[in-house]
N, C-alpha and C positions, 0 to 999 in steps of 0.2 A: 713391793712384793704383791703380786696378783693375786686373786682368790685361790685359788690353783694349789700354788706356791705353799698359801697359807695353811692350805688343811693337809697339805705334804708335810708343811712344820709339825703343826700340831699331832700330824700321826703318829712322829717319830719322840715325843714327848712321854716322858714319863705320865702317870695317870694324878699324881697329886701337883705336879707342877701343869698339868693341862687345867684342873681345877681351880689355880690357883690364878694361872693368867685369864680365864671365862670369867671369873669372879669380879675380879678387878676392870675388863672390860664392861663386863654388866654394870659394875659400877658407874663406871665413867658415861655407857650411854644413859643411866638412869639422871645422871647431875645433870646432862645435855638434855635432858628430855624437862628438867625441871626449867632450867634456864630457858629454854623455848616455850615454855608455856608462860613465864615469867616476861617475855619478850613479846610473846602475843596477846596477853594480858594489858602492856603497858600501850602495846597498837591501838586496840580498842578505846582505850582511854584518850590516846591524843586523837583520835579518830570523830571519839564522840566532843571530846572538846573543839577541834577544825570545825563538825557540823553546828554546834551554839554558836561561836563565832561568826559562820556564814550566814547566817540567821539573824544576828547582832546586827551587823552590817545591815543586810539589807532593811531590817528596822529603821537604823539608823539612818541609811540612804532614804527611805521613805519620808522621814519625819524632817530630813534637812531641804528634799523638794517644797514640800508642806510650805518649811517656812520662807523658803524661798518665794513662793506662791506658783509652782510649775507644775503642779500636779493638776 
């Protein structure tokens, strides 16, 4: 159903069952809007732990030339 479509539906809707489906949509994008912040939240996090790691590493790479003696 296209946008169109859609507010042709909802014209032809009574006015408590129009409130009743906006409600419940509301709903739903509010849960979606929570889960996306909960899902960019957890980006950040693997985000900022990839960057320690990369960090890690080249610590580690520095210190294994060291004793290598190639620095």
């Amino acid at each position: 159903m296209d946008f169109k479509q859609l507010i042709d539906h909802y014209e032809t809707l009574p006015k408590s069952e129009l409130i009743e489906k906006l409600v419940l949509k509301n709903a739903k994008i509010l849960s979606q809007d929570n889960q996306i912040e909960k899902q960019n939240d957890e980006n950040k996090r693997l985000q900022e732990i990839e960057k320690n790691h990369q960090k890690i590493n080249g610590e580690l790479t520095e210190q294994i030339k060291k004793l290598k003696g190639e620095n």
